[in-house]
C-alpha positions in Angstrom: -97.1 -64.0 -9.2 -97.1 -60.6 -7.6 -98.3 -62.6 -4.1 -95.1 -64.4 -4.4 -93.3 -61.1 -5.1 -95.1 -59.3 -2.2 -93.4 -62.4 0.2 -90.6 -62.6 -1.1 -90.0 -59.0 -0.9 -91.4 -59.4 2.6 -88.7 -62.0 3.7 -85.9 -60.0 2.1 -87.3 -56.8 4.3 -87.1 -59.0 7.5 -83.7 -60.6 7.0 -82.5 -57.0 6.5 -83.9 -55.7 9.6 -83.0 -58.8 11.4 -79.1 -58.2 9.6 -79.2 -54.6 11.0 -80.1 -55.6 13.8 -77.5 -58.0 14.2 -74.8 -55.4 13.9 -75.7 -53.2 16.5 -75.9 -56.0 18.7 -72.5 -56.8 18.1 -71.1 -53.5 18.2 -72.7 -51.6 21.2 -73.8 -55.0 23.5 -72.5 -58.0 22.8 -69.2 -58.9 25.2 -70.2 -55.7 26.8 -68.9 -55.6 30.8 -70.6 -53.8 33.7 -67.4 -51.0 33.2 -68.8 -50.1 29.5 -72.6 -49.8 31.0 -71.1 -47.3 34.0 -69.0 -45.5 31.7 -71.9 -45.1 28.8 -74.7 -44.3 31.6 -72.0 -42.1 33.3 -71.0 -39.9 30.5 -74.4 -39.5 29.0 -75.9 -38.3 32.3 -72.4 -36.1 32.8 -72.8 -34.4 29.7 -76.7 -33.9 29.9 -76.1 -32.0 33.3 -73.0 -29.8 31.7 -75.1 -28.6 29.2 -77.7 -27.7 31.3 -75.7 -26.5 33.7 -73.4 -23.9 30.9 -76.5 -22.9 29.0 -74.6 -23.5 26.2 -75.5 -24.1 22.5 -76.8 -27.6 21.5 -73.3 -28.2 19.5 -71.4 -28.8 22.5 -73.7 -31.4 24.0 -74.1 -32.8 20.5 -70.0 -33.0 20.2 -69.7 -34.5 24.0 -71.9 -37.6 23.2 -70.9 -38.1 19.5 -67.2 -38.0 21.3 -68.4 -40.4 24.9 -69.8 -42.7 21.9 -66.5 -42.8 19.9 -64.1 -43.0 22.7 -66.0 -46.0 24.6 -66.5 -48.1 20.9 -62.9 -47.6 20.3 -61.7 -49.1 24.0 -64.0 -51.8 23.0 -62.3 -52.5 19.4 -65.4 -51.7 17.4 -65.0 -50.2 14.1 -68.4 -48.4 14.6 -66.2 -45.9 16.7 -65.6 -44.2 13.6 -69.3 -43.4 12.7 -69.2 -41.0 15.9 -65.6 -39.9 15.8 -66.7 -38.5 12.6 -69.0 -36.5 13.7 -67.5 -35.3 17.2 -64.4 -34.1 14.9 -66.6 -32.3 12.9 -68.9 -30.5 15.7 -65.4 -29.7 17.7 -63.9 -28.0 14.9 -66.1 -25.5 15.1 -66.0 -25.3 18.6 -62.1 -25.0 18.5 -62.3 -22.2 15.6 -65.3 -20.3 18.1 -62.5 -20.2 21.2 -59.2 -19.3 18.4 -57.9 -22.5 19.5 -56.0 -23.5 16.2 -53.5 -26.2 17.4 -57.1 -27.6 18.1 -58.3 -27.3 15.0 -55.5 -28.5 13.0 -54.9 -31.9 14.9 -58.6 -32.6 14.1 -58.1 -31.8 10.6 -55.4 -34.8 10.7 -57.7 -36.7 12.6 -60.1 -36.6 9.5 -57.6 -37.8 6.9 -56.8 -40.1 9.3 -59.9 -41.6 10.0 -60.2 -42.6 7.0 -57.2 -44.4 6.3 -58.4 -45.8 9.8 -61.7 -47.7 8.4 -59.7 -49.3 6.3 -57.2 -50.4 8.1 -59.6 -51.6 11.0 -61.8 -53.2 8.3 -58.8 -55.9 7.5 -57.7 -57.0 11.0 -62.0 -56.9 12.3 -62.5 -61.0 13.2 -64.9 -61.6 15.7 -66.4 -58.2 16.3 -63.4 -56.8 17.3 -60.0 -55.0 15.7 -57.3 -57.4 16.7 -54.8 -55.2 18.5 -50.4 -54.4 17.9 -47.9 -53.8 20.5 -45.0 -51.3 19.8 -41.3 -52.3 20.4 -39.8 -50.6 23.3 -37.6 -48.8 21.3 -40.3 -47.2 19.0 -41.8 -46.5 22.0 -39.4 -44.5 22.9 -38.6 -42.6 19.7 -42.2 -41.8 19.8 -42.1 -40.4 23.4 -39.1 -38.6 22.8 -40.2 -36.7 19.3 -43.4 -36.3 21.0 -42.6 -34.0 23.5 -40.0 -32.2 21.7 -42.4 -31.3 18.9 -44.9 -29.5 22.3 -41.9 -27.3 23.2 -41.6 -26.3 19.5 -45.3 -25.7 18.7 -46.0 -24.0 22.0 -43.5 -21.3 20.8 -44.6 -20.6 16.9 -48.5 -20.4 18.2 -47.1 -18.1 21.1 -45.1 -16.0 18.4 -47.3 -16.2 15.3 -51.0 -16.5 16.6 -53.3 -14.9 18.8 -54.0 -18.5 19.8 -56.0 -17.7 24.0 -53.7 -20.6 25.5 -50.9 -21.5 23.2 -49.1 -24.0 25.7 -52.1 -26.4 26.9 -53.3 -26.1 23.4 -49.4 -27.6 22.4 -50.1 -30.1 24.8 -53.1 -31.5 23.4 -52.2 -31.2 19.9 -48.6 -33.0 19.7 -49.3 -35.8 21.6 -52.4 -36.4 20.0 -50.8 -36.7 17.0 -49.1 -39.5 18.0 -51.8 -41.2 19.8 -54.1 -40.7 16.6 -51.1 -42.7 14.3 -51.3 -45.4 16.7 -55.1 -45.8 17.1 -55.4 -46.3 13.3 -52.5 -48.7 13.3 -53.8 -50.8 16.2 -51.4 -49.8 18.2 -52.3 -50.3 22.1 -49.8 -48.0 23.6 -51.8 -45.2 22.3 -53.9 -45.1 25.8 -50.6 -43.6 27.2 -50.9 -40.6 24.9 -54.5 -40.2 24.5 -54.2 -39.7 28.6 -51.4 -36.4 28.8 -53.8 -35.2 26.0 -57.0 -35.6 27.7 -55.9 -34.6 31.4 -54.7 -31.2 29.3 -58.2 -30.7 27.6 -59.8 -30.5 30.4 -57.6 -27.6 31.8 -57.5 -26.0 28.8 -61.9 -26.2 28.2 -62.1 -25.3 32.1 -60.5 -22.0 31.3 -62.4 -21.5 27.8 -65.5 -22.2 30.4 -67.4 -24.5 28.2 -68.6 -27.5 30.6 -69.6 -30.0 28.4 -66.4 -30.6 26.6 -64.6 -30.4 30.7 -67.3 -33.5 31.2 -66.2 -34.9 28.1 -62.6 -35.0 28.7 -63.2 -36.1 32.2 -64.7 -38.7 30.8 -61.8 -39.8 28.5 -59.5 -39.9 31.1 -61.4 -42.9 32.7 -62.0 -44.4 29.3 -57.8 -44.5 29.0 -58.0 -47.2 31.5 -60.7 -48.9 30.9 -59.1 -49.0 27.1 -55.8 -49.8 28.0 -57.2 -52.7 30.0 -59.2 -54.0 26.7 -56.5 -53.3 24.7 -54.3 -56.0 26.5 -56.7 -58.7 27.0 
C-alpha cells in the first residue's frame, strides 16, 4: 500500500513539473519570432553593461530587467507580464522617491491598483496563450489625446509651484500620458503603444539627466518594444 502511495505520489510530482513546465513554454517561447529573441538578448546584455558601466546599486539593474521582462511579455499578449511588472513597479518606486521624482512615483502607485484590476481582466479574454486584443473608436481616441495632453500642461505647473520635484516638466510628460496608456493596457486596448512611446522617449531624457544608465537602457529599450508591440497588437 505505501509502494502504491510512493508512485502515485511520484506521477502526480511529474505531471506537475511537466504542467509547470508547460506554462513557461507557452508564455516566454512558444509563437516566439526572431524580433522577441533580439529584443530579450538585446536588453538583457544593454542593461548588464549600464550597470556596469554606472556603478550603480543592484536595484537599478534588478528594476531594468524585471521592466525588459514585463514590457516584451506584454507586446507578446502574455498575462505573465504582470509577474515582472510587479516587481519593476515596486523596485522603481524607490528609485523615483531616491531622485524626488514624485509624478514618478505616483503614476506607479496607479499602476499597482491597476495591475491588479489588470490580471483579472486579462485572465477572461486569455484563449490560446494570448490576451485577445480591443481597438478604440476614433473619437475616444481623440478625447483621450486631447485630455491627455491638457492634464501635462496642468501637472507640470502644480509640481513646478508646490514641489521641489528636480525636473517637474519631463517628469509631467511621463506621468500623464502614462496614465492613459496604463488604462488602455489593462483594458486591451492596442492604441496604448502610441502613448507608452511620448512616455518612454521622455524617460530616457529625464534618467539621462538624473544620470542613472540602467533605467536610460531601459527606456531605450521600450521605445523599440512600442513597435514591435504595436505590430503584435494588430496581427
Amino acid at each position: 500500500m505505501n509502494v502504491d502511495n510512493k508512485q502515485y505520489d511520484s506521477c502526480a510530482d511529474k505531471d506537475e513539473k511537466r504542467g509547470l513546465a508547460a506554462v513557461l513554454y507557452r508564455e516566454f517561447v512558444e509563437d516566439s519570432d526572431i524580433f522577441y529573441w533580439i529584443f530579450l538578448i538585446g536588453g538583457m546584455v544593454t542593461q548588464t553593461v549600464a550597470f556596469f558601466v554606472s556603478g550603480l546599486g543592484a536595484l537599478s539593474y534588478v528594476s531594468g530587467l524585471c521592466g525588459i521582462f514585463s514590457v516584451l511579455l506584454c507586446s507578446r499578449r502574455k498575462i505573465s507580464m504582470y509577474v515582472f511588472g510587479f516587481l519593476q513597479i515596486l523596485t522603481y518606486m524607490v528609485l523615483a522617491y531616491q531622485q524626488r521624482l514624485y509624478g514618478e512615483i505616483a503614476i506607479n502607485v496607479f499602476y499597482l491598483v491597476t495591475m491588479v484590476y489588470g490580471c483579472f481582466a486579462w485572465s477572461r479574454s486569455y484563449e490560446a496563450g494570448m490576451v485577445e486584443p480591443k481597438i478604440l473608436s476614433g473619437f475616444n481616441h481623440l478625447l483621450i489625446g486631447v485630455f491627455t495632453f491638457a492634464g501635462v500642461f496642468v501637472a507640470w505647473r502644480l509640481l513646478s509651484a508646490y514641489t521641489n520635484d528636480t525636473q517637474p516638466f519631463m517628469d509631467a510628460l511621463t506621468t500623464v500620458p502614462a496614465l492613459a496608456a496604463q488604462i488602455l493596457m489593462v483594458t486591451r486596448c492596442k492604441e496604448q503603444w502610441w502613448y507608452w512611446l511620448v512616455v518612454d522617449v521622455a524617460a530616457v531624457y529625464m534618467w539621462f539627466v538624473a544620470a542613472d544608465w540602467c533605467m536610460v537602457a531601459q527606456y531605450a529599450f521600450w521605445i523599440g518594444n512600442c513597435v514591435y508591440g504595436q505590430y503584435k497588437w494588430s496581427k
